[in-house]
PDB file with SEQRES, HELIX, SHEET and CRYST1 records, atoms N, CA, C and O in Angstrom:
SEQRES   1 A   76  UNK UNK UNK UNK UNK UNK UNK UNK UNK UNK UNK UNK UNK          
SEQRES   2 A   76  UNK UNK UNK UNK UNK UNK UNK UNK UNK UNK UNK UNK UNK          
SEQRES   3 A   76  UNK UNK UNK UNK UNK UNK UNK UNK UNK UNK UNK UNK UNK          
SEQRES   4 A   76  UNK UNK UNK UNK UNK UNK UNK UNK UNK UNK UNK UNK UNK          
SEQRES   5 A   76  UNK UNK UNK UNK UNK UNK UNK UNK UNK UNK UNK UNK UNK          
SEQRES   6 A   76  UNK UNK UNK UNK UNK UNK UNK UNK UNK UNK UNK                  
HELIX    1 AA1 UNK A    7  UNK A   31  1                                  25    
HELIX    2 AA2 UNK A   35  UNK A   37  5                                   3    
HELIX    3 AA3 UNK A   39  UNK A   68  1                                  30    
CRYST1    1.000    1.000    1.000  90.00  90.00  90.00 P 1           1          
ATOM      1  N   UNK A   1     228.340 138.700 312.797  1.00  0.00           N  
ATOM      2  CA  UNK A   1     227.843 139.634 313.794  1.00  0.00           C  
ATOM      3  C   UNK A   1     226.368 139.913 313.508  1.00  0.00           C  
ATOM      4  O   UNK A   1     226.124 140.713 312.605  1.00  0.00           O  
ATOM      5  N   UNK A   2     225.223 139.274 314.258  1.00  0.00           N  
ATOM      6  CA  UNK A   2     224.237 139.899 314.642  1.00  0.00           C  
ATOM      7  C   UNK A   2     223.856 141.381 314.320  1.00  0.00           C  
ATOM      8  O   UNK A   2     224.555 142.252 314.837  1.00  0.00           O  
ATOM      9  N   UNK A   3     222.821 141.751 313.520  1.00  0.00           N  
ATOM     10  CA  UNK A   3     223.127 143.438 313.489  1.00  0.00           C  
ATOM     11  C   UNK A   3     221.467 143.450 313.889  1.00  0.00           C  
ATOM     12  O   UNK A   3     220.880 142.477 313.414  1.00  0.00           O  
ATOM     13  N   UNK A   4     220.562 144.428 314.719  1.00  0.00           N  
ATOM     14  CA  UNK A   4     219.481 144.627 314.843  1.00  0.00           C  
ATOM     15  C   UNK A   4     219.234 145.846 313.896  1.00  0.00           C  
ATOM     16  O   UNK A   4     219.980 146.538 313.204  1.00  0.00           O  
ATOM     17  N   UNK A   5     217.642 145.830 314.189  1.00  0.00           N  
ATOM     18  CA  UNK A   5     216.702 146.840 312.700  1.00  0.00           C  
ATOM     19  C   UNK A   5     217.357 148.264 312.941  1.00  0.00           C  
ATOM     20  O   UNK A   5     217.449 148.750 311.814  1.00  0.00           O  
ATOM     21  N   UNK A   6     217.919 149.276 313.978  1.00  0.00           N  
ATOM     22  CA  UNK A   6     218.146 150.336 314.344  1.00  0.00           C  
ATOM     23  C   UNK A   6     219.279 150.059 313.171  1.00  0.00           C  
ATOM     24  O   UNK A   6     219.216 150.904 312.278  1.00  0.00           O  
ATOM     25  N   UNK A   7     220.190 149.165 313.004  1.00  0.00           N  
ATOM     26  CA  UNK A   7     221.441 149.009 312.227  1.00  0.00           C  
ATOM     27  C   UNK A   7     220.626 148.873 311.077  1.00  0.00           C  
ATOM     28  O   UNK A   7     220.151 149.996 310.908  1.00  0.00           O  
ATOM     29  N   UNK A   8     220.293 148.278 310.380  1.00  0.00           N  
ATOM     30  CA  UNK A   8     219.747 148.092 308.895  1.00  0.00           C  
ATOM     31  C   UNK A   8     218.752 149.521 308.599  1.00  0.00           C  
ATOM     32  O   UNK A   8     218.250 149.724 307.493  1.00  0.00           O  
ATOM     33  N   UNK A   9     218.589 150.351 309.649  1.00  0.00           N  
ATOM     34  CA  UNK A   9     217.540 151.252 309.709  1.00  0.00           C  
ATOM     35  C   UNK A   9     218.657 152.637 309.011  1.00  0.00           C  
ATOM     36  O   UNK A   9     218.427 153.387 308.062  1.00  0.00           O  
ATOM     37  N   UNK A  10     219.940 152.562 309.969  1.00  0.00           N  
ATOM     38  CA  UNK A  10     220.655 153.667 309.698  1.00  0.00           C  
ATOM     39  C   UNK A  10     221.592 153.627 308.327  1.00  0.00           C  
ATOM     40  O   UNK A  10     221.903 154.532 307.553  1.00  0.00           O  
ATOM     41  N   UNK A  11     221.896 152.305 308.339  1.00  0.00           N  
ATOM     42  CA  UNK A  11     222.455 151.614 307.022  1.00  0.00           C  
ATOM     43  C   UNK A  11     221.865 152.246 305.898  1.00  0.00           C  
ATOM     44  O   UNK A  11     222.596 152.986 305.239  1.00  0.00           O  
ATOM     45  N   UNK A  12     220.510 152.076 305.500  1.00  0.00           N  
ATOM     46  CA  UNK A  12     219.723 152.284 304.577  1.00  0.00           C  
ATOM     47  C   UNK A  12     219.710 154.029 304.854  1.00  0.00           C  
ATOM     48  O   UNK A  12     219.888 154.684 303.827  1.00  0.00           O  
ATOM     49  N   UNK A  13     219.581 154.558 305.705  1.00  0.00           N  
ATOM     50  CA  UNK A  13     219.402 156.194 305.438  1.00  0.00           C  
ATOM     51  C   UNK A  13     221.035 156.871 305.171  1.00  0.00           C  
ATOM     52  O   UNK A  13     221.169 158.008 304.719  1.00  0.00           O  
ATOM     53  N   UNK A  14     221.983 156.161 305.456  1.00  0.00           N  
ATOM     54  CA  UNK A  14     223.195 156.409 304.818  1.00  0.00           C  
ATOM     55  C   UNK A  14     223.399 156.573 303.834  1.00  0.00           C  
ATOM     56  O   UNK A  14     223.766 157.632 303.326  1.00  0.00           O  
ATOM     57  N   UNK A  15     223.152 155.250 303.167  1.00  0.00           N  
ATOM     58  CA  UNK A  15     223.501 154.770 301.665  1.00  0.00           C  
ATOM     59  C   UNK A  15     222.374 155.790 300.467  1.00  0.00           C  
ATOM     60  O   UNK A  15     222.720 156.368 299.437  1.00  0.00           O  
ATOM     61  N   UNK A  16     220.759 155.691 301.199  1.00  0.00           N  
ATOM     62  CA  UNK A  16     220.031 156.756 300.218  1.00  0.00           C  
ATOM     63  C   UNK A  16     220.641 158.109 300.509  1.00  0.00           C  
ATOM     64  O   UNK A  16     220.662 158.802 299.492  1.00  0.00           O  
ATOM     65  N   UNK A  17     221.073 158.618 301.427  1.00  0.00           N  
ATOM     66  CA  UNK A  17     221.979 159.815 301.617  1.00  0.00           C  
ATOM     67  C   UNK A  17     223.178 160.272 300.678  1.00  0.00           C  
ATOM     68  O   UNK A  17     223.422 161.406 300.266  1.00  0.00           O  
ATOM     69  N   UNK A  18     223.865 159.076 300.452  1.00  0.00           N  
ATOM     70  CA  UNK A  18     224.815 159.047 299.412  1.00  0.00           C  
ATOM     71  C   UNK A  18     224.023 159.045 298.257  1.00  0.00           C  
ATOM     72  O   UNK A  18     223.988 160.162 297.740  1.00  0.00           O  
ATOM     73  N   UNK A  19     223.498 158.354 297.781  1.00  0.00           N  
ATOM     74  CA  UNK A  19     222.093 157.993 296.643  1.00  0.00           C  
ATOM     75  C   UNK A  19     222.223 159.401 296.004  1.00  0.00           C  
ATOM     76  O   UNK A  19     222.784 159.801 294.984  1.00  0.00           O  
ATOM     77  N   UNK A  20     221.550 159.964 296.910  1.00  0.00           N  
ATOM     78  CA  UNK A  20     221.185 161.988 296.760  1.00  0.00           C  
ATOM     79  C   UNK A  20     222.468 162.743 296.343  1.00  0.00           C  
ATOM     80  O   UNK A  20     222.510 163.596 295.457  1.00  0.00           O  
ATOM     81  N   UNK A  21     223.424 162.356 297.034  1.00  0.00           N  
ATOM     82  CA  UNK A  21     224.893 162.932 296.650  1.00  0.00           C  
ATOM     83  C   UNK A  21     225.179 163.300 295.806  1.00  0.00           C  
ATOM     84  O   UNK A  21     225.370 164.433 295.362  1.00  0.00           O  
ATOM     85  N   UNK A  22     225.325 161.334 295.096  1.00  0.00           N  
ATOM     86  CA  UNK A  22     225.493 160.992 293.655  1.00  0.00           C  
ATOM     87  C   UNK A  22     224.874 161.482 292.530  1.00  0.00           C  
ATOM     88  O   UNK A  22     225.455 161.789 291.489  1.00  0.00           O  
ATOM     89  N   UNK A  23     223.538 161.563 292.768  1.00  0.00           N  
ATOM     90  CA  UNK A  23     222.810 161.879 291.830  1.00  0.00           C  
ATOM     91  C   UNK A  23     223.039 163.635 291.363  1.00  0.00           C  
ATOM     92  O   UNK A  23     223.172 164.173 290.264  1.00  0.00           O  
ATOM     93  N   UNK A  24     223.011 164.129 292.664  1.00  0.00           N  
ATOM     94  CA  UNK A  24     223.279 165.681 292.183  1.00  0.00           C  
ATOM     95  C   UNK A  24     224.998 165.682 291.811  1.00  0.00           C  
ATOM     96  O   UNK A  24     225.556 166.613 291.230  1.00  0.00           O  
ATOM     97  N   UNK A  25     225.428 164.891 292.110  1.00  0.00           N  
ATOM     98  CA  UNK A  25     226.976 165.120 291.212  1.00  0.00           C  
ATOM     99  C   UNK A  25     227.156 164.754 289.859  1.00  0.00           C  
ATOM    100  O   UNK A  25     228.119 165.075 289.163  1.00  0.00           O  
ATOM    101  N   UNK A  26     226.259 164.119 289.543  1.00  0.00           N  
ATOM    102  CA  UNK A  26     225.997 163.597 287.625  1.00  0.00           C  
ATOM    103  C   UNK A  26     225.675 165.060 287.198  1.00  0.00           C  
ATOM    104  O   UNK A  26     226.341 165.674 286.364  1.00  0.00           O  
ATOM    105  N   UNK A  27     224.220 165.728 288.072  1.00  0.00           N  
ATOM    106  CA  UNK A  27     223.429 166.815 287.452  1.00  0.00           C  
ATOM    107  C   UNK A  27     224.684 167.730 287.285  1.00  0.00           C  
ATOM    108  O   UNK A  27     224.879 168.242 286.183  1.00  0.00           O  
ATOM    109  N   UNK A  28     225.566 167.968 288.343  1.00  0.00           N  
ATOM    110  CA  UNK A  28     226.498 169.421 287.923  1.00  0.00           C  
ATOM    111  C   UNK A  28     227.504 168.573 286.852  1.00  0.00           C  
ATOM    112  O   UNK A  28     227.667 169.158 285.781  1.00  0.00           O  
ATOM    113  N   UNK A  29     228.047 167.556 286.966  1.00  0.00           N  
ATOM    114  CA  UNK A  29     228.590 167.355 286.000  1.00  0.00           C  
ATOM    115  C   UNK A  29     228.578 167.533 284.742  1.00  0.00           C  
ATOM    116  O   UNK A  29     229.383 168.137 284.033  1.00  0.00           O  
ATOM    117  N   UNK A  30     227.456 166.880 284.431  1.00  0.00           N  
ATOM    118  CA  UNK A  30     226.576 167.441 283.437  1.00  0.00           C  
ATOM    119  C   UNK A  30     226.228 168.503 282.535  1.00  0.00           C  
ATOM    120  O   UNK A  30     225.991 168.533 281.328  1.00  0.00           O  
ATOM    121  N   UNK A  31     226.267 169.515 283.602  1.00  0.00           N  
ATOM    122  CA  UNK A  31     226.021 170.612 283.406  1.00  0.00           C  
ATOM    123  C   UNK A  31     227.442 171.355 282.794  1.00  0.00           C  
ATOM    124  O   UNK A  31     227.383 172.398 282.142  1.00  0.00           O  
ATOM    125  N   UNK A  32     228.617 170.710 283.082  1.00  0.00           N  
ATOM    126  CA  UNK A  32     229.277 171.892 282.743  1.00  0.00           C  
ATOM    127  C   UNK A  32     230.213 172.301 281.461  1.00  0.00           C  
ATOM    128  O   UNK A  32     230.483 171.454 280.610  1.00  0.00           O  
ATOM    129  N   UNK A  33     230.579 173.331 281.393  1.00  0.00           N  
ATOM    130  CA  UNK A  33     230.058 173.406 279.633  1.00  0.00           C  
ATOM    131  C   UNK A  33     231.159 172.189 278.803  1.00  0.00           C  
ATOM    132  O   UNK A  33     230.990 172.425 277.607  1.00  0.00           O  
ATOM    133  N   UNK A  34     231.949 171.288 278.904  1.00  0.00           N  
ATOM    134  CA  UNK A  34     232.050 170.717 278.365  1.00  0.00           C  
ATOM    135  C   UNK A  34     232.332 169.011 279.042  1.00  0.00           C  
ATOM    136  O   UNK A  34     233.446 168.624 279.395  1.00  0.00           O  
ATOM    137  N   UNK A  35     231.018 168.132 279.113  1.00  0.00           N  
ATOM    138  CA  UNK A  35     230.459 167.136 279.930  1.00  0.00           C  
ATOM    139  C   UNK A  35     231.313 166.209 279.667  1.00  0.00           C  
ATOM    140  O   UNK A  35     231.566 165.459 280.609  1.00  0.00           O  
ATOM    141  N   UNK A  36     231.960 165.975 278.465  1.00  0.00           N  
ATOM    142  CA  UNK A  36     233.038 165.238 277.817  1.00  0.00           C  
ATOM    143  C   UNK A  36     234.153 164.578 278.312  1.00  0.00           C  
ATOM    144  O   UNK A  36     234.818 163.550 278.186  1.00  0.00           O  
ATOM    145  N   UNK A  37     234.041 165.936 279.119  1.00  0.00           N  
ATOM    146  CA  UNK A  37     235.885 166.236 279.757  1.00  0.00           C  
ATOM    147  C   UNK A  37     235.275 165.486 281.060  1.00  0.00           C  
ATOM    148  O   UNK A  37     236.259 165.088 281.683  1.00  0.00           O  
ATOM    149  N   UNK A  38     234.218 165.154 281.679  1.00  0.00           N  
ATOM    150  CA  UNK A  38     233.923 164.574 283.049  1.00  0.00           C  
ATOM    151  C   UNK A  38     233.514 163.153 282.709  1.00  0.00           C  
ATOM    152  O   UNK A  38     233.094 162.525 283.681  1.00  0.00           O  
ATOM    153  N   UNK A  39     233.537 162.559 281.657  1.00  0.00           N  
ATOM    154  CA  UNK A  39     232.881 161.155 281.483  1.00  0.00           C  
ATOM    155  C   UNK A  39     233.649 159.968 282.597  1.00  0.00           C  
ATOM    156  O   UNK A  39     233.046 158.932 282.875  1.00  0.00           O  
ATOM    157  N   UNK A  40     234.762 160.208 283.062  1.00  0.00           N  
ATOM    158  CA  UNK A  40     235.237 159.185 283.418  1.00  0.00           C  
ATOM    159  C   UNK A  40     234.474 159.100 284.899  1.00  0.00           C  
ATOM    160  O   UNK A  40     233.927 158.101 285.366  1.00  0.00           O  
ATOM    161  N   UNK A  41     234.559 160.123 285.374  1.00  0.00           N  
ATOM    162  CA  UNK A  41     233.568 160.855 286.534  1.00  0.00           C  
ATOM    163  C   UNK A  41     231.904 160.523 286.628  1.00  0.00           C  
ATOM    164  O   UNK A  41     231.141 160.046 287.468  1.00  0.00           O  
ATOM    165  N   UNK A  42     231.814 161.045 285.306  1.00  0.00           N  
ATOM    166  CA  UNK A  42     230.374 160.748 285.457  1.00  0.00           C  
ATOM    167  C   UNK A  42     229.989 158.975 285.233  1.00  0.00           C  
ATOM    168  O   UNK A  42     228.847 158.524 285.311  1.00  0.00           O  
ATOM    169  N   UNK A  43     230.979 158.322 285.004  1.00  0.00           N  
ATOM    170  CA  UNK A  43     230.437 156.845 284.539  1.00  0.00           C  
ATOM    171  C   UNK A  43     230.681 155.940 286.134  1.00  0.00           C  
ATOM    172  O   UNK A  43     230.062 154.966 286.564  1.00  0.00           O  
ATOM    173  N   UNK A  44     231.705 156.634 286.680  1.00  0.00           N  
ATOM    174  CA  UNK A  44     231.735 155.855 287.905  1.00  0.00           C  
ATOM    175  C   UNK A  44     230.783 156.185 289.102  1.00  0.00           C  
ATOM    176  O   UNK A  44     230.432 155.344 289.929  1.00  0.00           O  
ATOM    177  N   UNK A  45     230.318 157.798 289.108  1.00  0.00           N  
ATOM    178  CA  UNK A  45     229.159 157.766 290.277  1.00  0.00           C  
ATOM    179  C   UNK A  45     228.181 157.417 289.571  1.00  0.00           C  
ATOM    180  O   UNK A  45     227.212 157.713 290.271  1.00  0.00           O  
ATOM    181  N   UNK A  46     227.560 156.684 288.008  1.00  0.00           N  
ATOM    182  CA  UNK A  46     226.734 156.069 287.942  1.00  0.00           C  
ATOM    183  C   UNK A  46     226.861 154.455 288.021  1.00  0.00           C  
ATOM    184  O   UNK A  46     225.875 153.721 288.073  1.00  0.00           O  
ATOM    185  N   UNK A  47     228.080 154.039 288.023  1.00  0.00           N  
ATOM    186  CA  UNK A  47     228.173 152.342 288.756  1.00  0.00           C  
ATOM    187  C   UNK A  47     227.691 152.277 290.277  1.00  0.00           C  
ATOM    188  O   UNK A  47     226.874 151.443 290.669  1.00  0.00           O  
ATOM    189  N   UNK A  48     228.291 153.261 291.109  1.00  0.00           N  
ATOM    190  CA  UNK A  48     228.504 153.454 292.251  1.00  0.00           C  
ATOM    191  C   UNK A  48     226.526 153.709 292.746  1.00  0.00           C  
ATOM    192  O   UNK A  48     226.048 153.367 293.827  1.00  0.00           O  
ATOM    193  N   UNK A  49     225.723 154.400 291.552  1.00  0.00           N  
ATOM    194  CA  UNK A  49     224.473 154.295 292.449  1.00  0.00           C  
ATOM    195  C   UNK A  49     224.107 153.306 292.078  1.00  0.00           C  
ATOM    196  O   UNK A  49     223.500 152.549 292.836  1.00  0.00           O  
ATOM    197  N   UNK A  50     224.408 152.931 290.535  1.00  0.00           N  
ATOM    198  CA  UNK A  50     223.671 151.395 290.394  1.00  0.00           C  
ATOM    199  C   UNK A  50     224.123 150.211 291.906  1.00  0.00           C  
ATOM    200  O   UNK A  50     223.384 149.341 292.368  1.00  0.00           O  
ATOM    201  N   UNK A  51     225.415 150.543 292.342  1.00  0.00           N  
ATOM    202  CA  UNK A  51     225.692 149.421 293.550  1.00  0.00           C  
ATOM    203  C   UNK A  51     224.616 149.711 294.908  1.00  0.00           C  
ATOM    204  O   UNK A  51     223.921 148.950 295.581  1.00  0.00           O  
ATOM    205  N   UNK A  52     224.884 151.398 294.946  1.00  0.00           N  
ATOM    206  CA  UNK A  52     224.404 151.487 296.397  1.00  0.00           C  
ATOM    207  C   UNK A  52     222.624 151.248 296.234  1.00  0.00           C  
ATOM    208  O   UNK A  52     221.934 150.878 297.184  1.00  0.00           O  
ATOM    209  N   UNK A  53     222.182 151.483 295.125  1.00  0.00           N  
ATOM    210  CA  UNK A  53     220.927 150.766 294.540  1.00  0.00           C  
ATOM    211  C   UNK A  53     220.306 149.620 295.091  1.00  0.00           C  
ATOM    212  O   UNK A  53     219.334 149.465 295.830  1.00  0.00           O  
ATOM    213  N   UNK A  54     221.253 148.722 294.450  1.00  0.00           N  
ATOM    214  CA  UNK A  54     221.210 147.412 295.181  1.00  0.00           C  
ATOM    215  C   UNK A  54     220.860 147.058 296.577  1.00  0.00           C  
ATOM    216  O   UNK A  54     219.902 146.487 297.097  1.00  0.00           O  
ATOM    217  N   UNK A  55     222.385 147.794 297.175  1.00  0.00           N  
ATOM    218  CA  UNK A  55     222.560 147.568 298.287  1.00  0.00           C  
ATOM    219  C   UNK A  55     221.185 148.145 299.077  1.00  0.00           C  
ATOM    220  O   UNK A  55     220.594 147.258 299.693  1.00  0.00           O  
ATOM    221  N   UNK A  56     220.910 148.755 299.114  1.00  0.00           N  
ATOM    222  CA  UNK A  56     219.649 149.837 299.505  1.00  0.00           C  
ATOM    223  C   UNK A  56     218.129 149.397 299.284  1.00  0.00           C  
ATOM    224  O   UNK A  56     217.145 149.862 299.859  1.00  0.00           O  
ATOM    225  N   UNK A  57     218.170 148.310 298.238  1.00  0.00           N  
ATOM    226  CA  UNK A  57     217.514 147.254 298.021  1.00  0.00           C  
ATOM    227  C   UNK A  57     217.625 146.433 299.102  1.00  0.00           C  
ATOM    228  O   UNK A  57     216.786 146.646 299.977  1.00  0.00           O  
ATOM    229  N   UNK A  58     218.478 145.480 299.325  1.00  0.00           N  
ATOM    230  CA  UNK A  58     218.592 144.459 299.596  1.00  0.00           C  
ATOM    231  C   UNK A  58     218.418 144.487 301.288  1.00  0.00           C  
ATOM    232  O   UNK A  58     218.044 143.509 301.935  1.00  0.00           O  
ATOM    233  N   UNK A  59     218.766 145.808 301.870  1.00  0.00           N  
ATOM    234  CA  UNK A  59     218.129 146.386 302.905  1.00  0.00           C  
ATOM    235  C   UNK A  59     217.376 146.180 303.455  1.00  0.00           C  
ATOM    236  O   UNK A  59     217.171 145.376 304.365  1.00  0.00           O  
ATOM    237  N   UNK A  60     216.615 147.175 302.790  1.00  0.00           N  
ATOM    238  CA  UNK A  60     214.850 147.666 302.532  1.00  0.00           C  
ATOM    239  C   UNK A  60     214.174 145.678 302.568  1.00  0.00           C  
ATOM    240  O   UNK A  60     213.396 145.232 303.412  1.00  0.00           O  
ATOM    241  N   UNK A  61     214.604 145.130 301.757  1.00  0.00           N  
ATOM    242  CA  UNK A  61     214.391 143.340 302.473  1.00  0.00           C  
ATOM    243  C   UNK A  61     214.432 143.139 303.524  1.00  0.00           C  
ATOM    244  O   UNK A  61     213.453 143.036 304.263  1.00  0.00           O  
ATOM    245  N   UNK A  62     215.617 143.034 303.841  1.00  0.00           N  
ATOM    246  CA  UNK A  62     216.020 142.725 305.389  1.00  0.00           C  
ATOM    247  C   UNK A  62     215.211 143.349 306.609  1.00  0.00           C  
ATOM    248  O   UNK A  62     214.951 142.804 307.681  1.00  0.00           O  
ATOM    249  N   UNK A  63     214.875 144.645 306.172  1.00  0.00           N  
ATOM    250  CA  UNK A  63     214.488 145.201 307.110  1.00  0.00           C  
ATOM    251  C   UNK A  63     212.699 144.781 307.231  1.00  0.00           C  
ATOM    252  O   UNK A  63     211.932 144.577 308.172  1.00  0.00           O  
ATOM    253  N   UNK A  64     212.594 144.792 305.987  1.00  0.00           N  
ATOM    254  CA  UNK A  64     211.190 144.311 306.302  1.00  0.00           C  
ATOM    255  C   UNK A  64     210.968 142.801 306.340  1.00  0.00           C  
ATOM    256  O   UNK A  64     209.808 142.393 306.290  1.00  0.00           O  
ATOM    257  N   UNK A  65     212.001 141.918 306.426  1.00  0.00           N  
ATOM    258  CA  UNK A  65     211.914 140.665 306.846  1.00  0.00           C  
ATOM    259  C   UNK A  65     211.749 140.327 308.241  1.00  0.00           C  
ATOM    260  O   UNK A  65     210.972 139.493 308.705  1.00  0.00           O  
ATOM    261  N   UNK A  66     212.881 141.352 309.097  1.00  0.00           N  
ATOM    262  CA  UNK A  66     212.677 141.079 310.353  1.00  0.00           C  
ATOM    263  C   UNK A  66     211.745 141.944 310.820  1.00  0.00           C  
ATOM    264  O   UNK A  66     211.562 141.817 312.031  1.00  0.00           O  
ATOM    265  N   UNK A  67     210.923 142.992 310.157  1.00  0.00           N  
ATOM    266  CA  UNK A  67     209.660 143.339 310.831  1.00  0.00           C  
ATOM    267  C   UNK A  67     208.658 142.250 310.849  1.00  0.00           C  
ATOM    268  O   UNK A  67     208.274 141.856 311.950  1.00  0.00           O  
ATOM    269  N   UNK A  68     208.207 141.735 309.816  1.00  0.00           N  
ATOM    270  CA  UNK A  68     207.702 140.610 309.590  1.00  0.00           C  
ATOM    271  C   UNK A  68     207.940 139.351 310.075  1.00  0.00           C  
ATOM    272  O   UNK A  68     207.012 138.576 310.307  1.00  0.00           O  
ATOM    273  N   UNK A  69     209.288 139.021 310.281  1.00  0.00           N  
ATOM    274  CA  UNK A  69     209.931 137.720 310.559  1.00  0.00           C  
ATOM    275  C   UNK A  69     209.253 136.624 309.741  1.00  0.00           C  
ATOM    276  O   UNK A  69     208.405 135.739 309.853  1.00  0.00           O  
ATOM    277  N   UNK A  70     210.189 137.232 308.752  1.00  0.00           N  
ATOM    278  CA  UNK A  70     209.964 136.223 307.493  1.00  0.00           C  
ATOM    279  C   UNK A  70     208.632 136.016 306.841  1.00  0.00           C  
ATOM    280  O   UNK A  70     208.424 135.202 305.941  1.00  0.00           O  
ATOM    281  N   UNK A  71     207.913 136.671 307.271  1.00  0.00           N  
ATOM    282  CA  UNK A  71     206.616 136.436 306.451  1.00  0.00           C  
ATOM    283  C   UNK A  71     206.700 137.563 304.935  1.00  0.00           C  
ATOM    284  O   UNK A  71     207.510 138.486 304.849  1.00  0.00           O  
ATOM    285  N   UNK A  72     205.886 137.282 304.075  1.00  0.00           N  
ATOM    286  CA  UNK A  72     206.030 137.631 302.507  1.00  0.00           C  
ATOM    287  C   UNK A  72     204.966 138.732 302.439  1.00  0.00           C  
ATOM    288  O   UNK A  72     204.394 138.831 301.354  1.00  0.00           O  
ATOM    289  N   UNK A  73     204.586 139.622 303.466  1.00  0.00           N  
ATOM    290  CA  UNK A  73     203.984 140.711 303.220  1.00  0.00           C  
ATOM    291  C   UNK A  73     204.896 142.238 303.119  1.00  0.00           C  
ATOM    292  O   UNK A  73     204.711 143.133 303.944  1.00  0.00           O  
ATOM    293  N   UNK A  74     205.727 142.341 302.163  1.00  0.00           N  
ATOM    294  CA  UNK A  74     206.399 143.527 301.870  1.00  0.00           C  
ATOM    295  C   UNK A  74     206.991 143.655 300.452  1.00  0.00           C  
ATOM    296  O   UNK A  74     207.727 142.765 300.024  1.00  0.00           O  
ATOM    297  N   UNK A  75     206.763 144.470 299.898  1.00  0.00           N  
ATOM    298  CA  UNK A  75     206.499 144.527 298.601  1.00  0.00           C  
ATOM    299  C   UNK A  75     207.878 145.622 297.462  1.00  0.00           C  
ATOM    300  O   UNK A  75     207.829 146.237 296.397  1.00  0.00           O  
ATOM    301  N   UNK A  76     209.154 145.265 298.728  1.00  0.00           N  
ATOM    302  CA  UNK A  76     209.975 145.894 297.956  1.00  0.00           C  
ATOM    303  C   UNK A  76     211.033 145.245 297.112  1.00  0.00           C  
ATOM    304  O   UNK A  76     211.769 145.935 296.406  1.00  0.00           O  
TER     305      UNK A  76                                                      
END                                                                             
């Protein structure tokens, strides 16, 4: 399926949306008084940004590929 830039546009503000989620769910985790008891928690929303990372990466390509159409001026 064909997807145009509006799709790779909303894709990417999803996934950094989640990004933000994640990240403030490590911080309270973290935070609480015994962090120990959350490791299993805290190790999977840090796989989970390392993925959406990626993914959010690989995007941020796409998207500036077809602004460009294929030309090598984008620097993410």
């Amino acid at each position: 399926m064909p997807y145009v830039q509006e799709d790779y546009l909303e894709a990417k503000r999803q996934i950094d949306s989640t990004l933000h989620k994640l990240r403030e769910t490590i911080k309270t985790l973290e935070a609480k008084e015994n962090p120990a008891r959350y490791k299993s928690q805290i190790t999977l929303a840090q796989r989970r940004i390392q993925a959406f990372e990626l993914a959010s990466h690989l995007i941020a390509q796409q998207i500036c590929q077809t602004e460009t159409q294929g030309e090598s001026k984008c620097t993410t």
